[in-house]
C-alpha positions as CSV (number, residue, x, y, z in Angstrom):
1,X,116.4,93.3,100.5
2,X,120.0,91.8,101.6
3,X,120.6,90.7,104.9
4,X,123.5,91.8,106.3
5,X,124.9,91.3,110.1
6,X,125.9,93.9,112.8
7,X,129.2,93.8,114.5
8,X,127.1,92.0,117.4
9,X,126.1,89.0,115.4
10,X,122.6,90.0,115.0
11,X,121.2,89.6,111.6
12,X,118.6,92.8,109.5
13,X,117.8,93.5,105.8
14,X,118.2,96.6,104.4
15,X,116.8,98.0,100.8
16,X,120.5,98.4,98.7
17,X,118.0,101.1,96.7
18,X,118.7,103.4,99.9
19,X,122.4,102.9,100.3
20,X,123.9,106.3,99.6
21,X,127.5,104.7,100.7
22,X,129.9,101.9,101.6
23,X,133.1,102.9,103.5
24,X,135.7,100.1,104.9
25,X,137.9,101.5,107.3
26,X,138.6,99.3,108.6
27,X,134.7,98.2,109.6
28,X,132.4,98.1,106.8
29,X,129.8,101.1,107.2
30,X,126.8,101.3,105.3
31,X,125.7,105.0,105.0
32,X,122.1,105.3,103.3
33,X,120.3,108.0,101.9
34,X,118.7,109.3,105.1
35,X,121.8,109.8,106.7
36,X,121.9,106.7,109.1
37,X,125.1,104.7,109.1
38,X,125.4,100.7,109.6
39,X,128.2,99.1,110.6
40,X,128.3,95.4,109.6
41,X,130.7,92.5,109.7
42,X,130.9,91.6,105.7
43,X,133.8,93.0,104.2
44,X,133.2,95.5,101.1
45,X,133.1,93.2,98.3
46,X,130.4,90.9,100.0
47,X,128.4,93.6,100.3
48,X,128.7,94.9,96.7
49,X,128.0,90.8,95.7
50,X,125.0,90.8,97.7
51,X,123.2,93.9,95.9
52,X,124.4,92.6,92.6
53,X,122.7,89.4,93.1
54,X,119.8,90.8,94.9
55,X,119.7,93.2,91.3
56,X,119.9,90.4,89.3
57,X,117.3,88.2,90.5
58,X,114.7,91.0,90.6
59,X,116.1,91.4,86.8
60,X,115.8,87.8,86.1
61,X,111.9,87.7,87.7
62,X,111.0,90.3,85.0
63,X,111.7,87.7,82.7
64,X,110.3,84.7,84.2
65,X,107.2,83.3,81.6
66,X,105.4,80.8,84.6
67,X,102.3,80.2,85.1
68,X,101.4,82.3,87.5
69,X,98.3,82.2,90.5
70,X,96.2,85.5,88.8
71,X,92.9,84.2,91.4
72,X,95.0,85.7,94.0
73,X,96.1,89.2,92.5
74,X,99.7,87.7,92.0
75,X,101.2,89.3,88.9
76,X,104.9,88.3,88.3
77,X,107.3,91.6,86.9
78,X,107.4,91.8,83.6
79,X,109.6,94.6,81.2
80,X,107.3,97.3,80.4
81,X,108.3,100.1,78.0
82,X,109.8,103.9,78.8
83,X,112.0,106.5,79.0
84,X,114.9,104.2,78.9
85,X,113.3,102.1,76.3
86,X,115.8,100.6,74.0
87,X,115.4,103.0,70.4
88,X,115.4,100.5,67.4
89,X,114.2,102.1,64.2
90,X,113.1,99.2,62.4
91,X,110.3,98.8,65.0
92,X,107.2,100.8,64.4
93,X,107.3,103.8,67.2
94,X,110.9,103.5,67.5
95,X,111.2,100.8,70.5
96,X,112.1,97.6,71.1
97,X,108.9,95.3,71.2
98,X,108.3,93.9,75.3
99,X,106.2,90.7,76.2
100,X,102.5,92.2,76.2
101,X,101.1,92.7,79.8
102,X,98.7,89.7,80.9
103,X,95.9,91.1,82.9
């Protein structure tokens, strides 16, 4: 989620997966996926900043090797093979190897 603020000061977070849209004329408007429009006071770039850095730290979680709490169900993200699997051929099957899952 990114927080973002409303032309009234108010602060919300929104899920930059379901933005469909930014328009900036001249007010920034978010329009997302379902058709609902925000208008918000960060200019165009911001915005774009925001989701990229949002992006990256989900990214950069994925990779993270801590130690983490499994007693509670906690599992942190972790890369996990697919259909956009990186093809190397000098790997048996074809992909790139990924950390194995910890259960």
């Amino acid at each position: 989620m990114i927080v973002v603020t409303r032309l009234n000061g108010s602060q919300f977070a929104i899920n930059p997966d379901l933005i469909e849209r930014i328009h900036a004329s001249p007010d920034t408007t978010l329009v997302m996926v379902d058709g609902a429009k925000f208008i918000v006071t960060e200019g165009l770039e911001e915005v774009i900043e925001k989701i990229a850095r949002f992006r990256a730290h989900v990214i950069s979680l994925a990779y993270l090797t801590s130690d983490a709490d499994y007693s509670t169900g906690a599992r942190p993200l972790e890369i996990v093979s697919g259909p956009h699997a990186i093809e190397d051929p000098t790997q048996p099957g074809g992909a790139l190897p990924h950390r194995p899952r910890r259960l």
